[in-house]
N, C-alpha and C positions, 0 to 999 in steps of 0.2 A: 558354426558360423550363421550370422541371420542370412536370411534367405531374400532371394533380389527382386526388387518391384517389378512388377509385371502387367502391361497397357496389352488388351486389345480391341484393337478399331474392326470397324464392322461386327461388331461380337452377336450378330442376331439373325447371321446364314446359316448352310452349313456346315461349313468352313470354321465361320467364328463360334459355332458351338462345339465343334471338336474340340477347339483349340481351347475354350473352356475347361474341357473334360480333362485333358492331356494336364494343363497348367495345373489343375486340381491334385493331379498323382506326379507331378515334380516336385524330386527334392533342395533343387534350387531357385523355383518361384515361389513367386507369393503373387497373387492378384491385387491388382490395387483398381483398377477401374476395367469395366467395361463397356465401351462404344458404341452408344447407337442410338442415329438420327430416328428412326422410327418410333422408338419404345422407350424415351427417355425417363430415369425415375419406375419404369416398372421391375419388380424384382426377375432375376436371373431364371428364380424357380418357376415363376407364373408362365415364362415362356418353353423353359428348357425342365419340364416336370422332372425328368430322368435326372436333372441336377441338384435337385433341390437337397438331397445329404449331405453334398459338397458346398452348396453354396445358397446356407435357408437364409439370410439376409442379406446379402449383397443383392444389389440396386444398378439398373444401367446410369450409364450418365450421358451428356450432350459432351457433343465436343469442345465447345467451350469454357466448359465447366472444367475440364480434364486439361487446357490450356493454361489455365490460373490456375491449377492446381499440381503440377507437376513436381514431380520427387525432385531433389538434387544427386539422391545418389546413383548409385547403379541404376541400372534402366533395361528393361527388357519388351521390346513393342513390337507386336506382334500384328500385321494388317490384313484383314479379308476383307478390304472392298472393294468394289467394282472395278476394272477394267477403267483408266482414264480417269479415277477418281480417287485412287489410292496416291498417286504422286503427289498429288498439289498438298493434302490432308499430312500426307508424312513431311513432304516440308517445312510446313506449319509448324510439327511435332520438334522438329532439329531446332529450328529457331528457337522455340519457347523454352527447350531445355537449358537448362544454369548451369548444369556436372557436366562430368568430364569421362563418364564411363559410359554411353548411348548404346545399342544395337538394335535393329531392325532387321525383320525378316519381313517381305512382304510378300503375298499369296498371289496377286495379281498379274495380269500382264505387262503391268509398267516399266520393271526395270532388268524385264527378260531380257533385253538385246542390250546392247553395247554402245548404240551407235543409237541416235536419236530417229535419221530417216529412216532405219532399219525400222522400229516401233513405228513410224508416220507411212511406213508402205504398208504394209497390215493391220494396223487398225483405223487408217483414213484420217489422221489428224495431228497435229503438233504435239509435242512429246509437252504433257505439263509441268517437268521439272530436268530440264535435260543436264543443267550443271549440276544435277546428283549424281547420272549414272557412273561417273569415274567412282563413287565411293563403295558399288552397289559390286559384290561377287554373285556369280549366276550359273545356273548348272545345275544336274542330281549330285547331292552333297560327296556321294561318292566317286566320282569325276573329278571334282575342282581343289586346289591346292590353293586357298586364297591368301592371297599376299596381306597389303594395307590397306584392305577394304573396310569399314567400319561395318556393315551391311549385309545383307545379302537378298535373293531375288527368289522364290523356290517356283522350278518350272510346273507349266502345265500338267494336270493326270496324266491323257495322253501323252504327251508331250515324256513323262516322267518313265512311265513302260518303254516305250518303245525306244529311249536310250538306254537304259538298261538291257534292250537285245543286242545295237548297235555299236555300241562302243567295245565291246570285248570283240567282236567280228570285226571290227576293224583293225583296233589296235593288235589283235596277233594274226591278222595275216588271212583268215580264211576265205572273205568274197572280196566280191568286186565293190563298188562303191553303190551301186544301184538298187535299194532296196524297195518292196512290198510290204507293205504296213496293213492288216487287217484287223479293227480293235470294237468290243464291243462295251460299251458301260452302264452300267447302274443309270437309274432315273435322279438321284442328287448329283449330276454333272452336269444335270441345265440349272442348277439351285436353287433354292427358297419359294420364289415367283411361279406360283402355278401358270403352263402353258401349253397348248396343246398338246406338244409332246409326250408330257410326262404326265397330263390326264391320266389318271386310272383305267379308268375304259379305254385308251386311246392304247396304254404300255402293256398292258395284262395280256400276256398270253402274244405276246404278237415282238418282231423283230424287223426292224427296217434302218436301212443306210441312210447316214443324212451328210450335206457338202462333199460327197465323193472327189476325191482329189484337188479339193479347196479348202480344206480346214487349214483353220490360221495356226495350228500347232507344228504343221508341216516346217513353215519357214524356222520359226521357233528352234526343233529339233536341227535342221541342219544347218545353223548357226552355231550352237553349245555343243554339238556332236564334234564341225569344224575345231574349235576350241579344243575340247579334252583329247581329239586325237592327230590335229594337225592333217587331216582329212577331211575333203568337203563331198560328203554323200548327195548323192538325188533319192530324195522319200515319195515315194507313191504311196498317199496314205487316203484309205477309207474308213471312217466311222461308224460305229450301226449303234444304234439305241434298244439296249436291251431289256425283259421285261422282270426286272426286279429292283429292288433300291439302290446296292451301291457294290462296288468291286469293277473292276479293268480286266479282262481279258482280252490279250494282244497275239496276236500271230505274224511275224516278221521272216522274211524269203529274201536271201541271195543268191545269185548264182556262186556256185562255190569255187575256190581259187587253191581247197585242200582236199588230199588224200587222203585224209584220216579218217579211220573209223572212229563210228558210233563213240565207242569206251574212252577212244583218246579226244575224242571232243569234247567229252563229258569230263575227263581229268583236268583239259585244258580250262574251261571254262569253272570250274570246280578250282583251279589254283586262281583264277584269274580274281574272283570274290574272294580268296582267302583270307583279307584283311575286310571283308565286310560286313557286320555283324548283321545285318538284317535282308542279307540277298543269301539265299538258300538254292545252289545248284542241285535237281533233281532227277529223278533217272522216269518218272510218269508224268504226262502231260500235266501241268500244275491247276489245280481248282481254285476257283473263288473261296469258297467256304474255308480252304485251306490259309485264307489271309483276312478276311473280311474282317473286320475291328482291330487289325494291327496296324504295326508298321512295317510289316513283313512282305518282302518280293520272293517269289517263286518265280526258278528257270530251268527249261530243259531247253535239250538241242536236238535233234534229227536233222538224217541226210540223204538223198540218196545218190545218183551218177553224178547230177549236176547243180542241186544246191540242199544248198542250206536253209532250217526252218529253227525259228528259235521262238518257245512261247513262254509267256508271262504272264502272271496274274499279280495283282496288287488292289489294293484297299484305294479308290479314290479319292476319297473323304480324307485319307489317314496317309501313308504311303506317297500320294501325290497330290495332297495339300500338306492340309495339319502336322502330321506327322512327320514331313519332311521338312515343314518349316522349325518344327521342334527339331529336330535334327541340325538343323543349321546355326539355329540359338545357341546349341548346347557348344557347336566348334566355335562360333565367334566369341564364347564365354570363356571357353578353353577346359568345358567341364568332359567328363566322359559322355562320347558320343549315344550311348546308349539311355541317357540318364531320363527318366520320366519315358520311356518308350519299350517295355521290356514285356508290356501284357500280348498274351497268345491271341490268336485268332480266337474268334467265337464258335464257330466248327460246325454248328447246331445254326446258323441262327434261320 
């Protein structure tokens, strides 16, 4: 079967160079443009060198050029752009299109909530496309059971660990509702845009918290947590900026509401993933290196009198962007959920 056109916007983060790399090792894409207001007409390899085997002449393009130009058939559009600027741009993208087979996955914050004021309490402003969000499914792809959505939303990094502690602790019963969110990530999770933060000199060697119990992923989470589990948690979540490039380690604490030992917690949460091809319950604290270049989550659990501790690691980059937005593509497709997502961690890197 020929293989399906494939758009992605913002393609010049790091986000949208993932999602390059992933489209390149899928067997049901094909790239037909990539997006980008900054670097329009420069080739893909001049910016992204590591691409250049996959991709020695393909050329970005503007977006209006990719407006007049739009396939009729199948359609696979993939979006990494900003926060509040991904809505309006994919609007565009539905209008212009003439077929009758569309999907979207978008990266951003835009059509994470449900509810238009929900996005206008957290990010300070009008939602710039709110007659989309009914079409838009939302959630870590292993959560959500989408109906007749054309679309879909892939959460936050953050956002994407620490439901993956929460949802299995909820749905079988073991804490309370009230959780501790402790999460450290890589320097490509402020993106592309050098700033102080992620200064070299500033990250090397050194570990520090940033919006302590303000991160807007907080809300995020216990909206799609409320969803998949018909439970509405309170997240006490702190951030720390850690000093290397890329990968989530998350550590998540409830008070426990079960008797079970260690082994049966581990069994329980070990059947709980049983149908999920890329979440690995583990019996050692889970490492980065152990996920870094996949689309692999690592979990384990400990406990002792009074709670529970469940830690996570995942690929930022891959995992809780790129990668789970390919994930998402592959269900709104209806291909196997695994397809173009199947390479190991780096291990070494």
């Amino acid at each position: 079967m020929n293989p399906t056109d494939c758009v992605v916007l913002g393609a010049t983060g790091y986000v949208g160079g993932e999602l390059l790399r992933l489209v390149a090792g899928h067997p049901e894409l094909r790239l037909v443009a990539a997006v980008a207001r900054q670097a329009p007409d420069t080739s893909i390899s001049a910016l992204f060198k590591h691409l250049g085997s996959v991709y020695p002449a393909e050329r970005f393009i503007d977006f209006d050029t990719l407006l007049g130009s739009l396939p009729n058939g199948p359609l696979a559009v993939f979006s990494a752009l900003p926060h509040a600027q991904a809505a309006a741009q994919i609007s565009r993208v539905i209008g212009a299109y003439q077929g009758s087979d569309l999907h979207i996955v978008d990266a951003s914050a835009d059509f994470r909530y449900a509810a238009a004021d929900a996005f206008e309490a957290v990010y300070g402003q009008p939602h710039p496309a709110p007659e989309l969000l009914g079409q838009f499914a939302r959630g870590v792809p292993e959560f959500v059971t989408h109906g007749d959505e054309l679309h879909a939303s892939q959460p936050g990094c953050f956002a994407t660990a620490i439901q993956l502690a929460i949802v299995p602790l909820l749905s079988l019963g073991l804490t309370d509702r009230s959780f501790f969110a402790n999460g450290v990530t890589g320097s490509t999770g402020a993106g592309k845009t050098p700033i102080a933060t992620t200064h070299m000199p500033e990250r090397h060697a050194n570990l520090f918290a940033y919006k302590p119990l303000a991160h807007r992923h907080a809300p995020e989470v216990v909206a799609q947590v409320a969803s998949a589990t018909s439970h509405t948690p309170t997240v006490h979540f702190v951030p720390h900026a850690g000093p290397f490039a890329r990968g989530i380690h998350m550590t998540v604490m409830a008070a426990s509401t079960s008797e079970h030992d260690d082994a049966k917690l581990h069994e329980m949460l070990h059947e709980f993933y049983a149908q999920a091809p890329f979440v690995a319950v583990v019996e050692d604290s889970p490492r980065l290196k152990q996920v870094v270049g996949s689309n692999f989550a690592r979990i384990s659990i400990a406990r002792d009198d009074q709670a529970l501790c469940v830690t996570v690691a995942i690929d930022n980059l891959v995992k809780g962007a790129a990668g789970g937005a390919v994930q998402w593509m592959n269900r709104l497709f209806g291909w196997p959920e695994t397809h173009g997502l199947g390479a190991t961690a780096i291990g070494w890197s």
